[in-house]
FITOR-629576 format. One line per 8 residues: number of its first residue (from 0); their letters; for each residue x, y, z negated of N, C-alpha, C. Coordinates in steps of 0.02 Angstrom, whole numbers, m for minus. Atoms other than C-alpha are relative to their C-alpha. Layout:
% FITOR-629576
NUM	a	X Y Z X Y Z X Y Z ~ ...
This chain:
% FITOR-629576
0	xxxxxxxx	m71 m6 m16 m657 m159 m1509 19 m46 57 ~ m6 29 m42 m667 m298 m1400 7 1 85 ~ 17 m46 m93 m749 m207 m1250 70 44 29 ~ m61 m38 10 m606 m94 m1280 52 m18 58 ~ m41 60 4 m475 m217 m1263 m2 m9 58 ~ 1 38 m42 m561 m298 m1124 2 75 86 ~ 6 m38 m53 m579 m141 m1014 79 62 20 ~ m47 m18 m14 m412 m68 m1045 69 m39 48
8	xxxxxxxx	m57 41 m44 m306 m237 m991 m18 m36 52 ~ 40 28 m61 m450 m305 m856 m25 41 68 ~ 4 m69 m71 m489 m141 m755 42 13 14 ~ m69 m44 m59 m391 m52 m601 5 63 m60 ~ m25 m72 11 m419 113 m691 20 m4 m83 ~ m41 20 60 m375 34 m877 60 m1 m9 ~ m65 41 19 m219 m36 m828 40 66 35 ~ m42 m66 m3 m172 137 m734 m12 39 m63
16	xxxxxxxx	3 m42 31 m220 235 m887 59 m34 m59 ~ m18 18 35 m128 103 m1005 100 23 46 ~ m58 m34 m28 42 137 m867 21 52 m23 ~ m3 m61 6 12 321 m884 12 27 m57 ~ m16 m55 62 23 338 m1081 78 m58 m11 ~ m58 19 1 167 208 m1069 79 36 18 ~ m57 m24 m32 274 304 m950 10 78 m30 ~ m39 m50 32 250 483 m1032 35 m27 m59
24	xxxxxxxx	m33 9 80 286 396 m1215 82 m8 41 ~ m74 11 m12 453 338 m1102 39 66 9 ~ m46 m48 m24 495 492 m1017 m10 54 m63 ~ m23 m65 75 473 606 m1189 67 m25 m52 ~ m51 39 18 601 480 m1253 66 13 21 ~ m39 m18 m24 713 496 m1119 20 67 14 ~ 15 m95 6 685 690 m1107 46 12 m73 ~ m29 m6 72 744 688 m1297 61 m14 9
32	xxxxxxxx	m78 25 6 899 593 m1289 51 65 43 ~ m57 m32 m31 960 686 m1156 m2 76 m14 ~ m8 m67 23 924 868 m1213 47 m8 m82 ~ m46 17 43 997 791 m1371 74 m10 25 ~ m57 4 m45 1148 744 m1277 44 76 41 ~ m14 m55 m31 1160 913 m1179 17 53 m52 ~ m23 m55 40 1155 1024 m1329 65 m26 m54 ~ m52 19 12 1287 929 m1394 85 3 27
40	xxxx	m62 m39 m68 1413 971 m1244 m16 43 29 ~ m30 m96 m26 1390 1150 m1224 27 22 76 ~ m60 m12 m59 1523 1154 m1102 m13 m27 67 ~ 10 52 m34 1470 1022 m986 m57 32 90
């Protein structure tokens, strides 16, 4: 688990892959709220 660890937060292409599941988990988040939001005002 260590190697793991060490190759996800010490490598170039770790620390882009660790970005990459950061920013979809954000934008499915933000995606949510606001379709939540939208089907809420209809009208809008």
């Amino acid at each position: 688990m260590d190697v793991v660890l060490d190759l996800l937060f010490n490598s170039g292409i770790g620390l882009l892959s660790l970005f990459t599941i950061v920013f979809i988990i954000g934008m499915g988040f933000y995606l949510s709220a606001w379709l939540k939001r939208k089907m809420n005002n209809p009208e809008e």
